[in-house]
N, C-alpha and C positions, 0 to 999 in steps of 0.2 A: 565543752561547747566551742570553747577557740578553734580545737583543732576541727571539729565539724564546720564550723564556717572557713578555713585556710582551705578545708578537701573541696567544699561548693565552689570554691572561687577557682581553685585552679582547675578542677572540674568545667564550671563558665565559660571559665576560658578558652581551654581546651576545646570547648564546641565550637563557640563561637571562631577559633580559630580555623576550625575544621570545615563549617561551614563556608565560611569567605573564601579558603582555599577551592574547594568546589566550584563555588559559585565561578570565580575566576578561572578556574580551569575547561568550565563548559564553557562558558564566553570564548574564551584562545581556543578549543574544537582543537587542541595539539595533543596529540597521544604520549604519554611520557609515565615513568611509575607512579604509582600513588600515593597521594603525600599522607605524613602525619600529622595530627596534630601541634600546633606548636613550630617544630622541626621540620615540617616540609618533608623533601626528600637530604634533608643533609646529610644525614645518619648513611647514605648511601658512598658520599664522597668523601666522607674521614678515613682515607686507605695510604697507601704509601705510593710516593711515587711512579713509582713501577707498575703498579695494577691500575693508576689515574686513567692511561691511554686505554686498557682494556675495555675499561667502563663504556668507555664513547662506541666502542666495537659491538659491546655486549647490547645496548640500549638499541644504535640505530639496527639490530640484525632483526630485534623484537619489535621496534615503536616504529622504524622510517629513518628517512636522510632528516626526519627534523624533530623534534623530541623539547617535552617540558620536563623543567625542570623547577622545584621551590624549595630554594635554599632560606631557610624559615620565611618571612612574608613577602620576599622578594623572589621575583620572575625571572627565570631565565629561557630561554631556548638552545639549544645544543644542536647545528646545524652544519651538514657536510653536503647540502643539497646543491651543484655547480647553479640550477639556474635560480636560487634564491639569494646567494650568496654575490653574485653579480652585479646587483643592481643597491645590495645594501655596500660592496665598498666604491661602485662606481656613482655613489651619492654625493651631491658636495653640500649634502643637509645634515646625513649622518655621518659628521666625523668624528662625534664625541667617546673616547673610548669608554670602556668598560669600568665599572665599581672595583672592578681586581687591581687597576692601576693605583689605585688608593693607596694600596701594600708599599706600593714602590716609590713613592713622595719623600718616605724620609729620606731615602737614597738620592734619588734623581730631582726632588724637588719638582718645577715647575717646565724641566726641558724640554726639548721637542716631543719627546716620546709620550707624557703623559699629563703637556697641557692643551688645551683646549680652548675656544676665543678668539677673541683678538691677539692674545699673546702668544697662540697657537701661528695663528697667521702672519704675524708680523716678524715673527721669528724664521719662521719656515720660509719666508719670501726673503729674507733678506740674507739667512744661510746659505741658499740652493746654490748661489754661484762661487762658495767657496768648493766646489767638490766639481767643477766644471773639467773636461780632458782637458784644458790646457792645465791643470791646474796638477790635476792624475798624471800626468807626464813627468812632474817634478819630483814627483813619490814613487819614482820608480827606482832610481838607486836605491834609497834607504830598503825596499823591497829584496832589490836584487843583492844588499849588501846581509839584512837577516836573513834569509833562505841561504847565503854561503855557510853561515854560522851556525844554521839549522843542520844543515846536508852534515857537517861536521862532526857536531854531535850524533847524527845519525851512524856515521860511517863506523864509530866505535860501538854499536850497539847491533850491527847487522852480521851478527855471529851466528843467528841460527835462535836466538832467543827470542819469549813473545815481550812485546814493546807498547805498551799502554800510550797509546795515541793522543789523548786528553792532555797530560801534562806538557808533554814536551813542546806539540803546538802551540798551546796557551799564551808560552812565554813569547814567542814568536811573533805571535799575534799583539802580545802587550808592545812588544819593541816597534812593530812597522806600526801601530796606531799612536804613542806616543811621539817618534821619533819625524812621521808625517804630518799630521793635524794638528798636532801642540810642539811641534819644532826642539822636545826636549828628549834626551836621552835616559833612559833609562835602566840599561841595558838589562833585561829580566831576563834574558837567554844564561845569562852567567851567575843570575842565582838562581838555582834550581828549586827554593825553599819563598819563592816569591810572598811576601805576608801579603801583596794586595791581590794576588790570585787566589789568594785563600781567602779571601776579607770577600769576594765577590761572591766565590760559591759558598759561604754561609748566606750571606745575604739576600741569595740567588736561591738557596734551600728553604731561608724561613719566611721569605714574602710566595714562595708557590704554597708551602703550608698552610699560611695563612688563607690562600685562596681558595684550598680543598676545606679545611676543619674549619668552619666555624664560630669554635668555639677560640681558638687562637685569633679568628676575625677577627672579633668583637675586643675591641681595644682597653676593655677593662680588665678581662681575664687576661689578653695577652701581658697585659704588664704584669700582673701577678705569674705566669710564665718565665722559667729558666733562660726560656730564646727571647726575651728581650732585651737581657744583659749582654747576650752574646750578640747580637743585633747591632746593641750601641754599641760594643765595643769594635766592630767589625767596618761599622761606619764611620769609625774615627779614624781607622786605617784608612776607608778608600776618600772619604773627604780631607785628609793630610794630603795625600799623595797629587789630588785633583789641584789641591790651594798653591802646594811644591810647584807643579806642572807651570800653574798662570802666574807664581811669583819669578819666577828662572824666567820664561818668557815676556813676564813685562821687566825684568833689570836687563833683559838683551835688548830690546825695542828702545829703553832709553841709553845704552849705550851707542845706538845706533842712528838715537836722535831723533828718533820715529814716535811722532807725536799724534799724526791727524792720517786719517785716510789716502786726503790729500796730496802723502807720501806715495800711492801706491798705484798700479799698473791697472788695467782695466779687472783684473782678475787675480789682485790681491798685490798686495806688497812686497813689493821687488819680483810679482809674479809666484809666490813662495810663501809659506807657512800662512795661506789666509784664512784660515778657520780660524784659530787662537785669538793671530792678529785683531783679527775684524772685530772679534768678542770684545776685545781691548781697548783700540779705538774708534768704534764704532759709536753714533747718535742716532735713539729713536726718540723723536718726537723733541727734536732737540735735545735730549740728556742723555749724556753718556748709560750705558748700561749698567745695573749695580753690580756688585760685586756677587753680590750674594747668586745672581742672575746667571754671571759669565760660571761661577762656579757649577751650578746646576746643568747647564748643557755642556761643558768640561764632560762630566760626568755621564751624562748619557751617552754625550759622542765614546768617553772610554770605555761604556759597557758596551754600547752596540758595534761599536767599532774593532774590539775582542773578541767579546765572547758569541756572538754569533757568528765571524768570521770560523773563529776557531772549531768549533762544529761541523760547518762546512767543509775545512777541510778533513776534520779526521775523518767525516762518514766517508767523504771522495775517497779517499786512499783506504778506508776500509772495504771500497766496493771494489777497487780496482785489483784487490788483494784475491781477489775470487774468479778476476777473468784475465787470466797470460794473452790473451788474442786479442783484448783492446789495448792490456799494457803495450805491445807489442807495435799496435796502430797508433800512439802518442808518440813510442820513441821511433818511428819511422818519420812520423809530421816531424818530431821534433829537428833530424837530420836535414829533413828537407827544407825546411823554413830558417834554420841557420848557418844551412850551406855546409854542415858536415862540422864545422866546427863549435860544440860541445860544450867547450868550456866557458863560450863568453856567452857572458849576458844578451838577454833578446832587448830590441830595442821596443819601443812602443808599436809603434807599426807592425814588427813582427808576430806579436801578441796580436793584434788583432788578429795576423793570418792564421792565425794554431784553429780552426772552426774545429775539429774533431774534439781538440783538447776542451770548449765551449761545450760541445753539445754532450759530453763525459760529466762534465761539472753539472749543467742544468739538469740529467738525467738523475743524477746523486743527490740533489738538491732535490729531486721528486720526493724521492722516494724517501730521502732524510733528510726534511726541512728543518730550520736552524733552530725558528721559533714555531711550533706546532701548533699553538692555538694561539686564535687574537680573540681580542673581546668587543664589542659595540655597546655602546648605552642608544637605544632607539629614542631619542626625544620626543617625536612626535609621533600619532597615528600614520601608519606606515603600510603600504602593501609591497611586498616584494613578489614577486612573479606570484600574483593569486594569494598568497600568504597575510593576512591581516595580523598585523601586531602592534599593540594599544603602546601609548607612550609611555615610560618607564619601564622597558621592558631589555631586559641584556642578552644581548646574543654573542654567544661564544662559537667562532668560527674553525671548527674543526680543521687545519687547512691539512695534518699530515694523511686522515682518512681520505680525505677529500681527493690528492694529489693518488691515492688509490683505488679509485672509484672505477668501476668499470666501465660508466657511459662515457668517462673522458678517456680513458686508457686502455688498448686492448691486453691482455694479459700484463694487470698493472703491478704485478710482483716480482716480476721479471727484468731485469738491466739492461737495456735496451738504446745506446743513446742515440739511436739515428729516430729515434722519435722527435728530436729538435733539431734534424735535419731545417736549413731556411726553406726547403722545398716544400716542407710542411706542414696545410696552414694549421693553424692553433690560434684559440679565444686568447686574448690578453688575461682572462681571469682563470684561465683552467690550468695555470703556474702560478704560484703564488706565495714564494719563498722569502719576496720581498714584498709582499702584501698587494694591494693594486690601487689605482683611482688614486684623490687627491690627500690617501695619505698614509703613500706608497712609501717604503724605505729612500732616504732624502742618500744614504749612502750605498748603491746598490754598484755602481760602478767603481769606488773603490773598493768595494768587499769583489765584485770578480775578477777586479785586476791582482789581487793581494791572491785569489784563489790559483788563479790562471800561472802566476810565477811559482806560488811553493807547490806547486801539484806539477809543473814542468821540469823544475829542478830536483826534485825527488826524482822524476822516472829518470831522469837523463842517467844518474847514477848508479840507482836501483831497482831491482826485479821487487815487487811486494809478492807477497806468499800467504797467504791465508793460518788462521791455526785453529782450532778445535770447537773453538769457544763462541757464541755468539753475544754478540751487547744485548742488554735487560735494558729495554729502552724506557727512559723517564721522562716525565713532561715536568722539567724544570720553569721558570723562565727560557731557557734553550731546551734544545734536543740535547739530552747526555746520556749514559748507558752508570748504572748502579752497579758491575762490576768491570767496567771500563770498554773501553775499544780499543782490541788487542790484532795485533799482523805481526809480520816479519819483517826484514829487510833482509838484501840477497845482491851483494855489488855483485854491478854489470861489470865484463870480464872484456 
């Protein structure tokens, strides 16, 4: 008798579940596959990294540029459409991200990236000017000083053998965003065995899992889960490293006697190190910022200030590895814009003038953008170009399909970089590497300055050369390849 009444009820349920899902999905009039009871369409997205970006291929070639999706009772949309997507980042209504950001709170806490509010905006208003050019001007040696260190270790590795892009980067990327935005050294180029590059990409690996399976979602099974223990332990690594970073920066501040703001130049302190700084002695609302606060955006500035740097440029130089004729057109700008002489560092200015070396980067970033999908929570009833979407509704913005679209791109598979020729016009939203509208990447000019020097100082040196293999591209947290991104190096003679 028990078990006859346990089968009716989750039977019941199961209707009734199946129902509501319908009902809901006539109302949205959005084509997407058909859910099941209970599960929705989850059962669809429990796959492995590697096959995640498929899926978005597979759905919008069958449903459309816009596609539902019902991850058990909750709504999402799956959208690569350029003119819906538009108006939903160029909204200053919808800024709220997505339920996926949840995964990433133990990590990042409450930082720019994944709060929302007033503390969203009060944060972001008062960051923006530590990342100002004058401020990019100061971060140019530390820049010009890890690309020597990089080239270096390259130059022992340019034998003819293939060379796994991802690692080597990484560190590079740890050293110029440590050693510029938190004024501290680290030097991760010289350990090759970095525990906080590894404490990132677990943490990096089990918050996108969490975002596909559901069943790791749901935060009671995930703790009965093996990736929880590795989780926290991986968090202790990168929240030590973060507390390291602001303890070392506030004992220099007070040997330095730098107490108040007050101490500081229109655009930070002594002109230099004003991110950290600010964090430190900075007052909102009259109180200093808690501790717990500075540490949380520590942290996001170190992941975003890494690991999406670092992507960026290995795809660059994995694209460049494939065309001799534009290598060929960098190091000819590069001769001419430093007057022939090679070895020395470009000045700021200089860097501006590289445009070829720009539109190589922004074409690479098309086609292999850093972070490939972002996410929206729609709060309120919403139309986007025609598109009616009820509040509580998440839309995940395809941006790497999107960035291949053929109404924005003629032969969008193709590497092509005089398509960001300035002659050219372009929508501000039909690139979108650094997302757009008001909550747009807060560091977009130091990630292409940081690009612009190691992607110059590599060609100066070396010829890249293609090898066999192509990257298994994955939708981590960033763009990464599941068995790496691999080239050659070839000194210039």
């Amino acid at each position: 008798m028990i078990t006859l009444i346990l089968l009716f009820t989750v039977l019941f349920v199961a209707l009734i579940s199946l129902i509501n899902l319908l009902i809901d999905r006539y109302k949205l009039k959005v084509k997407g596959p058909f859910p099941l009871p209970i599960i929705g369409n989850a059962h669809l997205f429990m796959v492995n990294a590697s096959e995640f970006l498929n899926l978005f291929v597979t759905y919008s070639k069958k449903y459309g540029d816009v596609v539902s999706i019902y991850l058990l009772s909750e709504r999402y949309i799956m959208m690569l459409d350029p003119k819906k997507i538009e108006p939903l980042l160029a909204s200053t209504d919808l800024i709220t991200k997505g339920r996926s950001y949840e995964f990433l709170k133990p990590w990042l806490g409450e930082g720019l990236l994944t709060a929302s509010g007033e503390r969203w905006k009060t944060h972001r208003k008062f960051l923006t000017p530590t990342l100002h050019f004058n401020i990019l001007q100061n971060f140019l040696p530390v820049f010009c000083k890890n690309e020597r260190i990089l080239r270096n270790k390259v130059s022992k590795l340019a034998d003819g053998r293939h060379v796994d892009l991802f690692p080597l980067i990484a560190l590079a990327a740890l050293d110029n965003v440590t050693e510029s935005i938190m004024a501290v050294a680290v030097n991760a180029q010289t350990d090759t065995e970095s525990k906080y590059v590894k404490a990132i990409e677990k943490v990096s690996q089990i918050a996108s899992t969490r975002m596909r399976n559901v069943l790791a979602g749901i935060e009671f099974t995930f703790k009965l889960l093996p990736m929880k223990k590795e989780q926290d332990k991986a968090l202790g690594t990168l929240h030590k490293q973060s507390n390291n970073v602001i303890e070392a920066r506030r004992r220099e501040l007070e040997k330095l006697n730098t107490v108040r703001l007050s101490d500081s130049s229109e655009f930070g302190i002594k002109n230099k190190h004003a991110f950290l700084d600010l964090l430190l002695l900075a007052e909102v609302n009259g109180k200093s910022i808690e501790d717990e606060h500075v540490r949380e955006e520590v942290d996001t500035f170190m992941f975003e200030g890494h690991d999406t740097t670092t992507s960026g440029i290995v795809f660059t130089l994995f694209c460049l590895s494939k065309y001799a004729d534009i290598q060929d057109k960098l190091f000819e700008e590069q001769k001419e814009v430093l007057g022939g002489d090679l070895e020395r560092d470009p000045t700021y200015s200089e860097l501006q003038q590289m445009k070829y070396l720009e539109m190589v980067i922004k074409e690479s970033l098309r086609l292999y953008p850093p972070v490939p999908l972002i996410e929206r929570s729609i709060t309120q009833d919403s139309d986007l170009d025609g598109l009616k979407l009820p509040a509580n509704t998440a839309v995940i913005i395809d941006i790497f399909h999107m960035h291949r679209h053929p109404d924005l791109y003629d032969d969008p598979l193709e590497f092509r970089p005089e398509r960001f020729h300035p002659s050219v016009p372009r929508s501000a939203f039909s690139w979108l590497p650094f997302s757009a509208g008001p909550r747009n990447c807060i560091g977009q000019r130091f990630a292409m300055l940081e690009l612009k020097i190691t992607v110059a100082g590599i060609i100066k040196h070396f010829k890249l050369l293609p090898t066999d293999e192509e990257p298994k591209l994955t939708a981590d947290l960033i763009l990464r390849s599941s068995n790496g991104v691999k080239i050659k190096f070839s000194p210039r003679t």
